[in-house]
C-alpha positions in Angstrom: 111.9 85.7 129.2 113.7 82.2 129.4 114.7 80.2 125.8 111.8 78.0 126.3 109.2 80.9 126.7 110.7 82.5 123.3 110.3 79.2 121.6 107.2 78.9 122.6 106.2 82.7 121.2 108.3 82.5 118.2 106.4 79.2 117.8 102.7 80.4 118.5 103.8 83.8 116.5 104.6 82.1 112.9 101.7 79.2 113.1 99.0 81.3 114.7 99.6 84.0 112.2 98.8 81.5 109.1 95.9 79.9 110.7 94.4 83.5 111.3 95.2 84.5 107.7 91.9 82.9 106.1 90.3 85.0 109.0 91.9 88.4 108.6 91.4 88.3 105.0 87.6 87.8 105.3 87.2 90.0 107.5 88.9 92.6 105.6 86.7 92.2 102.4 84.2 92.7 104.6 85.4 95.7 106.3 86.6 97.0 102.6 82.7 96.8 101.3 81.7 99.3 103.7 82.4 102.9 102.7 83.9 104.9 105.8 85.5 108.2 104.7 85.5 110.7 107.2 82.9 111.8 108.5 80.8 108.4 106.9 78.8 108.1 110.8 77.0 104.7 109.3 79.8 103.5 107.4 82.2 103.9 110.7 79.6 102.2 112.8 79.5 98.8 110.2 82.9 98.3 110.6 83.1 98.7 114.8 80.3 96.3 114.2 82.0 93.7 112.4 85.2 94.3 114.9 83.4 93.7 117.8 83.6 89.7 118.2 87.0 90.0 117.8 87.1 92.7 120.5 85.2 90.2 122.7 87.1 87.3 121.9 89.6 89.1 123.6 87.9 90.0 126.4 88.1 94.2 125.5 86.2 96.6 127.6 84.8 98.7 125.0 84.1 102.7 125.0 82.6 104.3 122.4 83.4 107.8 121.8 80.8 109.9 119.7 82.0 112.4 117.4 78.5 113.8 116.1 78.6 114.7 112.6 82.1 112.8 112.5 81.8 109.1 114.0 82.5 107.5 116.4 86.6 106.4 118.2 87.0 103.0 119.7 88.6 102.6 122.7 89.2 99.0 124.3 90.9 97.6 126.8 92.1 94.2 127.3 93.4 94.2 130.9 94.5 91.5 133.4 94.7 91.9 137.1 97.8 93.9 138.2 99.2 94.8 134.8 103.1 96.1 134.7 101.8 98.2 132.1 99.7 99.9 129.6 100.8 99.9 125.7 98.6 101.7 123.0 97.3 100.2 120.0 96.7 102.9 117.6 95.1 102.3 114.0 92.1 104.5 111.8 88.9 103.5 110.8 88.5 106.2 107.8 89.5 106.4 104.9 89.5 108.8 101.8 87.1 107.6 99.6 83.5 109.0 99.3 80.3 107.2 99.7 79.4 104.7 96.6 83.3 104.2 96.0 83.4 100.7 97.4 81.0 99.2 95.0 82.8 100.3 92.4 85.8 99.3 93.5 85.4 96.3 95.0 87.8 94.0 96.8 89.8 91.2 95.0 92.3 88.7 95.5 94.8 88.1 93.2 97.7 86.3 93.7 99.6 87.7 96.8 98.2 90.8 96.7 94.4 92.3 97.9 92.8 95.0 96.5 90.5 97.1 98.6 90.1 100.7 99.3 91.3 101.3 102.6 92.8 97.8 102.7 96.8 99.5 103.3 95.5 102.3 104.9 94.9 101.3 107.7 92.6 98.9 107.8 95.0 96.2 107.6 96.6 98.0 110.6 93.6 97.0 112.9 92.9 93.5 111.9 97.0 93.2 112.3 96.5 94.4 116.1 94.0 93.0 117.1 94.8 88.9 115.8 98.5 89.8 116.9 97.0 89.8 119.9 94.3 86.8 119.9 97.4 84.7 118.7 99.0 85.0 122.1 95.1 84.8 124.0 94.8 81.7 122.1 98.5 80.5 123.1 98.2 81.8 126.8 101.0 83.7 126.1 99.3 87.6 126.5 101.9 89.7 128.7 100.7 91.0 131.7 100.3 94.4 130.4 96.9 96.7 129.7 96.5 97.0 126.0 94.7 99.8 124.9 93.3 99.8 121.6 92.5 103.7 119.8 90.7 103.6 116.4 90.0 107.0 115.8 87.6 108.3 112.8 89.4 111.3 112.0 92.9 110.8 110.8 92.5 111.5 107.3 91.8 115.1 108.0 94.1 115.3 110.9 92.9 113.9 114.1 91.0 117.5 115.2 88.7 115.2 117.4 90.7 111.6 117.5 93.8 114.1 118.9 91.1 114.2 122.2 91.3 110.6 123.0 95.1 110.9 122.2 95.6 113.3 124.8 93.3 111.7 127.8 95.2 108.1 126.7 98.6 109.0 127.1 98.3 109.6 130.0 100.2 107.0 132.3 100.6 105.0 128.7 104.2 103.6 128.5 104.4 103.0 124.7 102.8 103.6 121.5 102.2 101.1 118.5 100.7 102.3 115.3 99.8 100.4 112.5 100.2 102.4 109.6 101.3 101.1 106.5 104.5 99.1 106.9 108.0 100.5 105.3 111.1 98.0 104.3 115.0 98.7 102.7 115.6 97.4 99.5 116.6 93.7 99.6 113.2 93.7 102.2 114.3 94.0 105.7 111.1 96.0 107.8 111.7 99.6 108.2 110.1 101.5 111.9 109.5 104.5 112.0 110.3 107.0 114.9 110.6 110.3 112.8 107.8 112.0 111.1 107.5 115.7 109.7 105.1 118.5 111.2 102.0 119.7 108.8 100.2 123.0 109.1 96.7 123.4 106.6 95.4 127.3 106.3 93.8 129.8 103.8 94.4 133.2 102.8 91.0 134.9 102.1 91.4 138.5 100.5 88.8 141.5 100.3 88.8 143.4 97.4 86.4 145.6 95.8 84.4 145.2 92.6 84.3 147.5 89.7 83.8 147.7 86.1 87.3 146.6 84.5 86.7 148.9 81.7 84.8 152.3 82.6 86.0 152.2 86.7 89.3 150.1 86.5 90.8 152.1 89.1 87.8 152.2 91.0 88.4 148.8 92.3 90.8 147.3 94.3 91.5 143.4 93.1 91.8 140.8 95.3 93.4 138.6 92.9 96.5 140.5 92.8 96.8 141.1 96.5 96.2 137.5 96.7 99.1 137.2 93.6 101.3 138.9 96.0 100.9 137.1 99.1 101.1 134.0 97.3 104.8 134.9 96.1 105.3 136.3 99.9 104.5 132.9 101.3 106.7 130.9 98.8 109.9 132.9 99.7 109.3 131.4 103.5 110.7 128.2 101.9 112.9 126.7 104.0 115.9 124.8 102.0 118.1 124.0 105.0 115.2 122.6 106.7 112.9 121.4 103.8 110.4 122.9 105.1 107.7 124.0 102.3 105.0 126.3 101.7 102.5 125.4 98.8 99.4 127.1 97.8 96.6 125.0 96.0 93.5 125.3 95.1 93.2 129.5 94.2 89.9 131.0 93.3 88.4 134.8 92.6 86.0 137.1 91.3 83.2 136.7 88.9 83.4 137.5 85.0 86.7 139.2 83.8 85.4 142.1 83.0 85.1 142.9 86.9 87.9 143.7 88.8 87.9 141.1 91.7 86.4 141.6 95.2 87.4 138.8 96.8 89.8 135.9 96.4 91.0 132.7 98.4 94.1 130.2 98.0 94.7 127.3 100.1 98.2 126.8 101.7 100.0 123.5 103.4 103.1 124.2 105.1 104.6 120.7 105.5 108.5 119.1 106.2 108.2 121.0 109.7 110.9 118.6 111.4 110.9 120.1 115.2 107.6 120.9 116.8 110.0 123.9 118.3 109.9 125.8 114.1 105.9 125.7 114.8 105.7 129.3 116.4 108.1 130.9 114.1 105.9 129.7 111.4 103.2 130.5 112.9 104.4 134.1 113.5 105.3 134.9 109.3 101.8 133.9 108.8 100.6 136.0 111.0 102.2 139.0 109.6 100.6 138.8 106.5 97.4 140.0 107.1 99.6 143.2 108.0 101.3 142.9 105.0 98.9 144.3 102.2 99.9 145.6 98.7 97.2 146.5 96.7 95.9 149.4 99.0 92.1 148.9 99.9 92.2 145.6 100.3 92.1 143.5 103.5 93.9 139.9 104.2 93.1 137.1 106.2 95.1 134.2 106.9 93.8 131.2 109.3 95.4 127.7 109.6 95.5 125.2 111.9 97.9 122.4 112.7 97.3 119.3 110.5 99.8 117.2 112.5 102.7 118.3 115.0 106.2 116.5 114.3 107.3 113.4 115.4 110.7 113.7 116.9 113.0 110.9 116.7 115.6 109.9 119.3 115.1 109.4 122.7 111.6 108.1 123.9 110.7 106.8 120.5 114.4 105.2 120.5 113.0 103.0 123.0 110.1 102.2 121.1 111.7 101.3 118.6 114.0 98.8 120.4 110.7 97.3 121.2 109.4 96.7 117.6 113.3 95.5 116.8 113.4 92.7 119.6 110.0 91.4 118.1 111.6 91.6 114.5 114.9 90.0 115.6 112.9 86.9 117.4 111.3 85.9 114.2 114.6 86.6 112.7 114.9 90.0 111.2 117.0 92.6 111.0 115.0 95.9 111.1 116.2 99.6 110.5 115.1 102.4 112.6 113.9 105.6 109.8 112.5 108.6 109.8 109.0 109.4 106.9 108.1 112.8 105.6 104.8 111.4 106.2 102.3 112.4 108.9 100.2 110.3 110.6 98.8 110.2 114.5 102.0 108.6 115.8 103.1 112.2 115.8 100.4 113.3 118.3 101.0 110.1 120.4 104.5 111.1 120.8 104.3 114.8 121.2 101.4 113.6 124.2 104.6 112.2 125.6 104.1 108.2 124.8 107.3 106.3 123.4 105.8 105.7 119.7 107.2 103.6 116.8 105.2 103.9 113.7 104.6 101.7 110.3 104.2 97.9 111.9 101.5 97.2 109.2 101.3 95.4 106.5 103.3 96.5 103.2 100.6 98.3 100.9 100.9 100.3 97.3 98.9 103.2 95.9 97.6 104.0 99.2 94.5 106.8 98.7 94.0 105.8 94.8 91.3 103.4 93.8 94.1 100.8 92.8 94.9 100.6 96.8 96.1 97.1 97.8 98.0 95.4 100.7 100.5 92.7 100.8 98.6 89.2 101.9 102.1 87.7 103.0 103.1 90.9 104.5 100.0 90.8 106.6 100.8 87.6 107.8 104.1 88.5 108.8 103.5 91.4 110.4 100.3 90.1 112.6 103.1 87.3 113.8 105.7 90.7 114.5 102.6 92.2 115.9 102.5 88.8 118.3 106.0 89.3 118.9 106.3 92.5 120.4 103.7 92.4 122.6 104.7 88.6 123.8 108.1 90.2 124.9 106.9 93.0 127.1 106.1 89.9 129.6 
């Protein structure tokens, strides 16, 4: 791209992104009034209703893809004749919050800062991708690439049916942006993300056998101290070199105390898995334990399944990241390449084999609490970065 074409983008970047600001933020109280936890089908269907003029202002070929019982994932393309190729826009429609949280917590402005449930996360990200990309419609400046937008309805509770449209899109894709919340260093420069740890959810359900805790104590066979014991089995798989970490929350068992237990149940995460390689060896201890009993008589199941895989840095997502940099550096930035503990779909993007770079949304606080808010300047900024990048891959 010649000076004059990078003027002209750096230009139609920074003034489109403050006339669509007005915009974005009515749409986002909009979008913020309408309660769309997971699996919230009519909730998820008012917001891909109020996203579609924007989709067709931008000339998107829209799929719907039905998730009964779940919702529904959006998939649009915005494609010109010939394109050089195919980028993924990748943003969730869900949230955490259950159904009558949004009138009682309902959006507000105050100062530079809006309040809305879901506002950081991530429905920020989507109004952030999609006006990055109207800016440049608007400016004739769209690159002659495919852009493929994904908003799934699953994330929260770990993509098991958004991980579908993950899989069938990567396919011939040639880089990933997602807009989850943004990250930044201390004195403020943006921070992408191209790391991300690995998170496996399971149970551990136990058998026992009831009797009378007084007249038949050793009758019975509790399941609350098998499950005592396997609890302290799965903490010593701590990993300190690693950091990877078992925890068990919630526990529950038996009736009245005056019965010995005969049955019991403690939820596990295993989270901080940094290579998608320590899966099976995971995997593998927690297999052993239902062969692992110590209160004889009773019977142990363990079941889990993978909440996210990892995100591995270097390489592919390197170049991804270069990407999100050169869009930074145009508008004057200096960004930082990081790793986050956290999980989010970027990590199923990548492991699908798509160059990802993670976090180019706005800056939020108190994401998941009813005190969640988003940065207005920051959302300006980053729909003009969002502009940016995707002006440079002409």
């Amino acid at each position: 791209m010649d000076d004059v074409k990078r003027q002209l983008l750096v230009r139609a970047a920074r003034t489109g992104s403050e006339a669509m600001l007005p915009r974005q933020l009515a749409l986002l109280e909009k979008i913020c009034a309408i309660d769309s936890g997971t699996g919230d089908e009519a909730g998820n269907a008012a917001v891909i209703e109020l996203l579609e003029p924007v989709l067709s202002e931008l000339g998107a070929q829209v799929e719907r893809v039905t998730e009964p019982g779940l919702g529904t994932h959006l998939v649009a393309r915005v494609r010109p004749e010939a394109p050089q190729g195919r980028v993924l826009l990748a943003a969730h429609l869900d949230t955490v919050f259950g159904p009558g949280s949004a009138e009682k917590h309902p959006f507000r402005i105050d100062g530079d800062w809006a309040w809305g449930l879901g506002a950081g996360d991530c429905k920020s990200g989507v109004l952030i991708s999609l006006f990055g990309a109207l800016i440049l419609k608007e400016a004739g400046l769209l690159p002659p690439w495919e852009l493929t937008y994904l908003f799934t309805c699953d994330e929260e509770t770990g993509s098991q049916s958004g991980q579908k449209v993950y899989a069938r899109e990567a396919r011939g894709a040639d880089l990933a942006l997602v807009f989850e919340g943004g990250r930044e260093t201390a004195d403020g420069r943006p921070r992408f993300i191209t790391a991300r740890k690995g998170v496996i959810l399971g149970a551990i359900d136990v058998e026992g056998r009831e009797a009378h805790a007084g007249k038949a104590y050793l009758e019975g066979r509790s399941a609350v101290l098998e499950l005592a014991h396997q609890i302290i089995r799965l903490y010593s798989f701590n990993d300190y070199e690693k950091g990877i970490w078992y925890n068990v929350a919630p526990i529950s068992g038996g009736r009245p105390n005056g019965v010995v237990a005969g049955e019991a149940r403690g939820e596990f995460c295993v989270a901080g898995i940094p290579e998608n390689a320590d899966f099976p060896a995971i995997q593998a201890r927690l297999d052993d334990m239902s062969r692992q009993v110590t209160v004889d008589g009773c019977r142990v199941k363990v079941t889990y399944r993978t909440l996210f895989p990892a995100m591995e840095g270097g390489g592919a997502n390197h170049s991804a990241y270069l990407r999100a940099a050169a869009g930074a550096e145009l508008l004057g930035w200096v960004p930082e390449e990081a790793a986050d503990p956290a999980a989010t779909d970027a990590a199923y993007l990548s492991t699908f084999g798509v160059p990802a770079v993670d976090a180019l949304s706005a800056m939020a606080e108190k994401i998941h609490t009813t005190e969640e808010r988003v940065s207005i300047p920051s959302l300006r900024d980053r729909t003009a970065l969002c502009a940016a990048i995707l002006g440079l891959l002409a």
